[in-house]
Steps between C-alpha positions, in 0.01 A plus 500: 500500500699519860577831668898487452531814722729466783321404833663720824677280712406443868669646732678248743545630855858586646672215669668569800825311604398478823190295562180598654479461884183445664412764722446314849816287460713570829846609478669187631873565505718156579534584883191516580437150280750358709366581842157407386610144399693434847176544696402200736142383383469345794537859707172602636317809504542566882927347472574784223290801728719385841815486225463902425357605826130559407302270717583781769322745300198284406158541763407137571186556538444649127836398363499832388841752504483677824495857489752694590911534555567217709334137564200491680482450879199274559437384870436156512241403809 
C-alpha cells in the first residue's frame, strides 16, 4: 500500500527581475566606453606621460613620482 498523504512542496527561491550582477564588474557608463575604444595602440608608455604632463614629475633615476609640490630640479653635470 502507498502513502497517499500529501508531500510539502519545495520551496522555490524568489526571482528577482533584475538579474544578479557580479560583484567586481566595473561601472562602465558609454562615455567612458567610447574614450577607451579611441585610444592609439600604437601610443607608448613614455608618449601618453609627456601627453598629461607627468614625465616632469617622474625621478629618472627610479622612475618613481617625485616628492613634493612641484617637478623636481635635478642638476645635470
Amino acid at each position: 500500500m502507498t502513502d497517499k498523504r500529501k508531500q510539502p512542496a519545495r520551496r522555490q527561491p524568489k526571482k528577482s527581475p533584475v538579474p544578479p550582477r557580479h560583484p567586481a564588474a566595473p561601472e562602465v557608463d558609454a562615455g567612458e566606453l567610447a574614450d577607451a575604444e579611441s585610444l592609439d595602440p600604437a601610443e607608448t608608455l613614455r608618449e601618453a606621460e609627456e601627453e598629461i604632463g607627468i614625465n616632469e614629475w617622474l625621478d629618472p633615476d627610479t622612475g618613481e613620482p617625485a616628492e613634493g609640490q612641484s617637478p623636481p630640479h635635478i642638476e645635470r653635470e
